[in-house]
C-alpha positions as CSV (number, residue, x, y, z in Angstrom):
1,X,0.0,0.0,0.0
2,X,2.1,3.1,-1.5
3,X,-0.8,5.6,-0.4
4,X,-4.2,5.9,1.4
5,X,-7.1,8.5,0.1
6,X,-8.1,10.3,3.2
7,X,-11.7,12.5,3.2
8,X,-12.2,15.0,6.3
9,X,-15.8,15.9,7.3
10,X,-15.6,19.2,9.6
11,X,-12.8,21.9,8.2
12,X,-13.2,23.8,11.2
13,X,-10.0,24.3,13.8
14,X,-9.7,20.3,14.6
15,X,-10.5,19.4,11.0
16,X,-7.5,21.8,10.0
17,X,-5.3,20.3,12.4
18,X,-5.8,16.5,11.1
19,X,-5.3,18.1,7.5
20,X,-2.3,19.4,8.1
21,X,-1.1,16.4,10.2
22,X,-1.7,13.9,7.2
23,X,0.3,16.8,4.8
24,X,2.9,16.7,7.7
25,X,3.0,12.9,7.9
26,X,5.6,11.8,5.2
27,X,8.0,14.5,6.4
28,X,8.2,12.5,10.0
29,X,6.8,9.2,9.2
30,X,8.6,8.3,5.8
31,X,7.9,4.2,6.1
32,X,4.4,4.5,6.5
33,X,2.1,5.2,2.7
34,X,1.5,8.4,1.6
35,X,-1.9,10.1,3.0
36,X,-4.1,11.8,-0.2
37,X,-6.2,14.2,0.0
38,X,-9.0,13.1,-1.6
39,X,-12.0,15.2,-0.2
40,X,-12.7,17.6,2.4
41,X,-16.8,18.4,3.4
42,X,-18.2,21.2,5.3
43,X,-21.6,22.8,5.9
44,X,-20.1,26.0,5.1
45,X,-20.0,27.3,1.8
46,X,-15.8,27.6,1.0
47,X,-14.4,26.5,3.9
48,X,-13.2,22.9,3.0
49,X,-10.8,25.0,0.3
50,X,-7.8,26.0,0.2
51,X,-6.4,22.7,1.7
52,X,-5.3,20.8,-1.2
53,X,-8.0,18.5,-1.5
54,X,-9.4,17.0,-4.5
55,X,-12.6,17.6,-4.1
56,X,-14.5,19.4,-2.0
57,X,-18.0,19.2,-1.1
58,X,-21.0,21.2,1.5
59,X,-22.4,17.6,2.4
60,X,-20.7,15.0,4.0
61,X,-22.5,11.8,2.3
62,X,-20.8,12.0,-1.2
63,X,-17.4,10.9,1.0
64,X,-19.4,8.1,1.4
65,X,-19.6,7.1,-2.3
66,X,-16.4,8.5,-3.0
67,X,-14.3,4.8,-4.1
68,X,-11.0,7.0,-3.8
69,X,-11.5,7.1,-0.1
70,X,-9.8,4.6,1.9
71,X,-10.5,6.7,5.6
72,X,-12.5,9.4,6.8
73,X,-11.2,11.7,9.6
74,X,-14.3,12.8,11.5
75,X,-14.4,16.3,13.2
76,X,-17.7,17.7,13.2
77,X,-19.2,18.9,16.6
78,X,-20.4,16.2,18.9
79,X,-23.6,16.0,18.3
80,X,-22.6,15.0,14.6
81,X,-20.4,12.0,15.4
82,X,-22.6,9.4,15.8
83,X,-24.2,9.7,12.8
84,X,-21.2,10.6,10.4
85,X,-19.4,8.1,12.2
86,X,-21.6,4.9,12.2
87,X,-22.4,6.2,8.7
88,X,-18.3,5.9,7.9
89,X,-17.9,2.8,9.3
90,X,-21.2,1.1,7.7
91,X,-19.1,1.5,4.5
92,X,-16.0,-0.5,6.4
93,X,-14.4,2.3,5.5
94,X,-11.3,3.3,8.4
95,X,-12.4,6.1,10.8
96,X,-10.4,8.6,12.9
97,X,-12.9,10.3,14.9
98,X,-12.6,12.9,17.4
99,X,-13.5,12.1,21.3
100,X,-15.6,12.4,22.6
101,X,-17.8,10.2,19.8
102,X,-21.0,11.7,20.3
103,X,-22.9,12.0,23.5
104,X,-23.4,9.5,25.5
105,X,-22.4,5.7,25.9
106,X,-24.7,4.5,23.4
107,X,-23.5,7.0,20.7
108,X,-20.0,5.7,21.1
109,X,-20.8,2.2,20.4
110,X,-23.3,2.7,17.3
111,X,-20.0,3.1,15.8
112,X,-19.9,0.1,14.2
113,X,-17.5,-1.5,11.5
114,X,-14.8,-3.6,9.9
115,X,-12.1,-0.6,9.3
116,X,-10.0,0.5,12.1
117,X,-11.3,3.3,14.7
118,X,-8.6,5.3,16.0
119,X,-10.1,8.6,18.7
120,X,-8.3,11.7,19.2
121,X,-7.3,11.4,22.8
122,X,-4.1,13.6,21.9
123,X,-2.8,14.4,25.3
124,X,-1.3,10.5,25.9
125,X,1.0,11.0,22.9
126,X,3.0,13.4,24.3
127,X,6.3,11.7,24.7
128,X,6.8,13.3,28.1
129,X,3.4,11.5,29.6
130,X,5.2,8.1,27.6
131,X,8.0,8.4,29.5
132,X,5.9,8.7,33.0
133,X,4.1,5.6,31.3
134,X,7.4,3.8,31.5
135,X,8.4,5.3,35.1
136,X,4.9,4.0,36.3
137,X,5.1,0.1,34.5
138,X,8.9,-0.4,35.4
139,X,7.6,0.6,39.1
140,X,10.2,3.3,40.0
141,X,7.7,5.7,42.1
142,X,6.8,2.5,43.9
143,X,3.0,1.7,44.1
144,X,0.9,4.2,42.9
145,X,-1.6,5.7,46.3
146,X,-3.0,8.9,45.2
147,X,-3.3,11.4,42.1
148,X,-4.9,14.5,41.3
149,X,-5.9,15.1,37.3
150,X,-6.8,18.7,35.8
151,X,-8.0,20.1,33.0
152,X,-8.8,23.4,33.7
153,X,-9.5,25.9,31.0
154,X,-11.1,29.8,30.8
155,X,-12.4,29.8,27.0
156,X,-16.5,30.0,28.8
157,X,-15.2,32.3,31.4
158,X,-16.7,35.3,30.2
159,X,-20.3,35.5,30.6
160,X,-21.3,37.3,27.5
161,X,-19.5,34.3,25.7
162,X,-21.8,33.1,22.8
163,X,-24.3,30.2,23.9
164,X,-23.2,28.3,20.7
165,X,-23.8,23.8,20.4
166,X,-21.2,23.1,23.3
167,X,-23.8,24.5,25.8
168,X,-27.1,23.0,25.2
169,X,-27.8,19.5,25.8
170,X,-29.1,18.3,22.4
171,X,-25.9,19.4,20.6
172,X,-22.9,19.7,23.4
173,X,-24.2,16.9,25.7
174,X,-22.7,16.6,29.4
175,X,-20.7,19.6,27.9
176,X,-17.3,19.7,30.2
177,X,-17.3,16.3,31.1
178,X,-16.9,15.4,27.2
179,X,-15.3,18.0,26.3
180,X,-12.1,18.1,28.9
181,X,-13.3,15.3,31.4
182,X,-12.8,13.0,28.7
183,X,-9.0,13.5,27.6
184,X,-8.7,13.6,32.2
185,X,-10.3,9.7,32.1
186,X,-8.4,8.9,29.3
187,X,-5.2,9.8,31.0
188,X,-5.8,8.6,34.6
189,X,-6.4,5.0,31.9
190,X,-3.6,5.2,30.4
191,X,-1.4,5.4,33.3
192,X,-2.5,4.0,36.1
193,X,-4.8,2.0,34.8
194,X,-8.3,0.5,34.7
195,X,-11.2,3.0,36.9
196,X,-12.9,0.0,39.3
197,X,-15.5,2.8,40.5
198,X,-16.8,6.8,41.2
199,X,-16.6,7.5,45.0
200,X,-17.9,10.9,44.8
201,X,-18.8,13.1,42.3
202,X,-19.9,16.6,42.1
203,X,-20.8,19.2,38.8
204,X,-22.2,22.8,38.3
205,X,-23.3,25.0,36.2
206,X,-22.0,28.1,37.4
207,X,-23.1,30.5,34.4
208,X,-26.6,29.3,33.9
209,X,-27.6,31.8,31.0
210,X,-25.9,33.5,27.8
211,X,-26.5,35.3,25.0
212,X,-27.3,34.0,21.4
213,X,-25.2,34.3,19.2
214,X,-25.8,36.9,16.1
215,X,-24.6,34.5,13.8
216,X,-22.2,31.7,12.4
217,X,-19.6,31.1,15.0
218,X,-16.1,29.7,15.4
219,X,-16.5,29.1,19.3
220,X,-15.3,31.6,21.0
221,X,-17.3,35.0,20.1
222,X,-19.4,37.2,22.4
223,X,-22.9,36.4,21.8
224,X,-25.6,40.0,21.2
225,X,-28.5,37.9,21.0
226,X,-31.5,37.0,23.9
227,X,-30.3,35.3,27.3
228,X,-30.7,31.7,27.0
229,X,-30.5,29.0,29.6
230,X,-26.7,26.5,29.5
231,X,-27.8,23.3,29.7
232,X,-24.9,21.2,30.6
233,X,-22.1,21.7,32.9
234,X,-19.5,24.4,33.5
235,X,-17.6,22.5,36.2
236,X,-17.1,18.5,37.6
237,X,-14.8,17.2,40.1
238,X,-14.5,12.8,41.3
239,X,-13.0,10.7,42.8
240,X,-12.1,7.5,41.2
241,X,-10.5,4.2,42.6
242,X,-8.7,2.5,40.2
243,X,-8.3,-1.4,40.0
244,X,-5.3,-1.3,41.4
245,X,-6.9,1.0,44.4
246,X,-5.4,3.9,43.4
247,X,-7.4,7.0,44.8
248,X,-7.8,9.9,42.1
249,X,-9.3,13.5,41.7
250,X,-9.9,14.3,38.4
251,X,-11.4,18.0,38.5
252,X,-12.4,19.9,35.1
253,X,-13.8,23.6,34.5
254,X,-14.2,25.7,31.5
255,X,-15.1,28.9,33.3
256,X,-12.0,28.8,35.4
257,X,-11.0,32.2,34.7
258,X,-7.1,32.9,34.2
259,X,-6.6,29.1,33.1
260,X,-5.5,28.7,29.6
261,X,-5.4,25.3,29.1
262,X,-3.9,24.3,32.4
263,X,-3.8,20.4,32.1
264,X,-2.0,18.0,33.7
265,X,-1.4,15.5,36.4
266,X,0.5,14.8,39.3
267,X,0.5,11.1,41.2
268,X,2.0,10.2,44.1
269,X,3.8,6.1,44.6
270,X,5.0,5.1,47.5
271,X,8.5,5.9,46.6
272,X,8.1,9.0,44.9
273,X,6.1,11.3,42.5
274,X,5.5,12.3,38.9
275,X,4.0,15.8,37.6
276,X,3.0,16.9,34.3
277,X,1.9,20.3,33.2
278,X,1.1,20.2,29.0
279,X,2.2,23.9,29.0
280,X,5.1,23.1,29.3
281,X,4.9,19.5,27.3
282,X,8.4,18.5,27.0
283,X,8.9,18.0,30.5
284,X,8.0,16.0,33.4
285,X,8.6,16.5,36.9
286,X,9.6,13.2,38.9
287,X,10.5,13.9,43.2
288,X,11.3,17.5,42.4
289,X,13.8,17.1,39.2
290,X,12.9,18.1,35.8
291,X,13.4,15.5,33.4
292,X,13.9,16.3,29.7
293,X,11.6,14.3,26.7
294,X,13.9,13.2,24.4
295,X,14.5,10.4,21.9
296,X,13.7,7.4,23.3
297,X,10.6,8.7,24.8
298,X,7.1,8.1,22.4
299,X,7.3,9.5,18.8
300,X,10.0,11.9,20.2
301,X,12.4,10.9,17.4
302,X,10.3,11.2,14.4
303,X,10.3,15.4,15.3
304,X,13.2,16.1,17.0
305,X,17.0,14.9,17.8
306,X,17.9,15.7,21.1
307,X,16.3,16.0,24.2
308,X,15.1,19.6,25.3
309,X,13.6,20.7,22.0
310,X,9.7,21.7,22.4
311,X,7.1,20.0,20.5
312,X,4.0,21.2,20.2
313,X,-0.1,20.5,19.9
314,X,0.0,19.6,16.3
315,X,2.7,17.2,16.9
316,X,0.9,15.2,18.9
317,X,-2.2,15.1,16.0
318,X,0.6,14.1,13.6
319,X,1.3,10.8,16.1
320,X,-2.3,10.4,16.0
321,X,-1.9,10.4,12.3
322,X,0.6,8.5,12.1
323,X,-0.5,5.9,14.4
324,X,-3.9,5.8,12.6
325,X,-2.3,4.9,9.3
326,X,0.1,2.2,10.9
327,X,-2.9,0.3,12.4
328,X,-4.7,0.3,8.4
329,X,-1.3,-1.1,7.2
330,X,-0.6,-3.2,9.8
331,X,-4.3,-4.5,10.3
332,X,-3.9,-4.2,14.4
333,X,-4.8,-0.8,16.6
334,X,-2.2,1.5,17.5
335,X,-3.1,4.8,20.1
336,X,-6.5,5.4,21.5
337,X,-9.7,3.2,20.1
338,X,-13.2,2.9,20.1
339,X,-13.1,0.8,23.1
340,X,-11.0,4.1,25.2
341,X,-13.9,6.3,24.1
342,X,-16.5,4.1,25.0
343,X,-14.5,3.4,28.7
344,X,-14.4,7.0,29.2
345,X,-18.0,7.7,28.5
346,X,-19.0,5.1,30.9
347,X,-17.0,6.6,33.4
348,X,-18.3,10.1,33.0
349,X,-22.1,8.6,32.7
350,X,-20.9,7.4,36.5
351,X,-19.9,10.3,37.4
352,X,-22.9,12.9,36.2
353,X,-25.3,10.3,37.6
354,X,-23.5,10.6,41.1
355,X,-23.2,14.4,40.7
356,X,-27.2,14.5,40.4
């Protein structure tokens, strides 16, 4: 297999950010076949131009009939995802959808197939958080007692922000649970582990109304329009045990004013401690000493040659990328799947029902 014809449904920011990762992917990833762009869809009129696809296209469906697709990279809002996505993979087509795969449980596991299904749960990839996946497995902190996971963020911190999909039920569902309490379940999996059970559970919705918004938006505009009511939450914080009976906070907020994209864990062994902090990505924290992501450590290599260098965000889309293409050549999942997505759901169903 010399290439693989890739469609995109959603050119919006995370739709540009797989696009440029599959452009980007024979530059790092030179062994694996050659991504073509074959078709990009978007609602809006215009916007899936410009990127160097073949085709492009207002409705999603003709990807569905296009025979010069191989996979489909899914990253339309939420409420979208179950019906693209189990519409992708009814064709046994190969799917890279964004997390959280709809809204709830049962969205996630409509998605059914015979391609791969590889979910952007970016945040594992970074070679820093594989390296503290080495230090946990090899048992160098000792056993693993407590750990606090947060993904704290201000972009809904204003009031007057626009009351676009992510905050009404129909469109954004359980809104911060999927939207940041997703990539915190995935990480607190990944590390330490399978969840056994919720202990406690709490959520809010701390900015209960907001304006419309006057018209298309990109996410992050004031809104001008009528007061209407938020109908998911602003805030959640739980406690987890994990099967190995680990105890863990994981706390998430949108509306936590002066955060910009503060996310990160610390956890604490019996022999020592690891922290994390994805603004500053390449580097992880183990007993006090600041330890360097280098080769060795993840994808590291494919980006960089020495240890120190920063990577960035889209980095970590073009492992996704890249891991996603490995696991159509090589017929076996690589990186996150739909059976993360579906785990993390579950746990966040736990958690909202435990919260109420």
């Amino acid at each position: 297999m010399d290439s693989i014809g890739i469609g995109v449904i959603g050119l919006g920011w995370m739709g540009r950010v797989h696009t440029q990762a599959y452009l980007r992917l024979p530059r790092h990833y030179p062994g694996l076949p050659v991504p073509r762009l074959v078709a990009g869809a978007d609602e809006v009129p215009g916007r899936a131009a410009g990127f160097g696809f073949a085709t492009v296209t207002t409705d999603w469906r003709d990807l569905l009939d296009d025979p010069r697709i191989d996979a489909v990279s899914v990253t339309a809002p939420n409420f979208l995802h179950r019906e693209i996505g189990a519409a992708v993979a009814a064709t046994g087509r190969h799917l890279w959808i964004e997390k959280p795969v709809g809204l709830s449980v049962a969205d996630a596991r409509a998605i059914v197939g015979t391609g791969q299904v590889s979910v952007g749960f970016n945040y594992r990839h970074a070679p820093a958080v594989q390296r503290a996946r080495a230090i946990l497995r090899a048992g160098e902190i000792g056993s693993v007692t407590h750990a606090r996971f947060r993904f704290f963020s201000d972009y809904a911190a204003a009031p007057d922000a626009a009351l676009t999909w992510r905050f009404e039920r129909e469109r954004g569902g359980n809104g911060v649970l999927g939207d940041l309490g997703a990539h915190a379940v995935d990480l607190v999996r990944h590390l330490l582990g399978e969840i056994d059970a919720v202990v406690a559970a709490d959520s809010a919705i701390f900015i209960p109304e907001r304006p419309a918004p006057s018209g298309a938006t990109t996410g992050h505009e004031r809104g001008t329009g009528p007061l209407r009511p938020v109908r998911n939450d602003d805030w959640f914080a739980a406690l987890l045990r994990t099967a190995g009976g680990a105890r863990v906070v994981v706390e998430a907020s949108r509306v936590a004013a002066g955060e910009q994209n503060h996310y990160g864990f610390t956890v604490h062994g019996t022999r020592g401690m690891l922290s994390w902090d994805f603004r500053r990505m390449g580097e992880l924290v183990a007993d006090g000493r600041t330890i360097f992501a280098g080769p060795g450590d993840g994808e590291y290599a494919a980006f960089q040659p020495g240890a120190g260098i920063a990577m960035s965000y889209d980095d970590l889309k073009v492992i996704e990328a890249a891991l996603f293409l490995r696991s159509i050549t090589e017929g076996n999942p690589h990186g996150a799947t739909l059976h993360d997505a579906i785990r993390a759901a579950e746990v966040l169903e736990a958690v909202e029902t435990f919260g109420r």
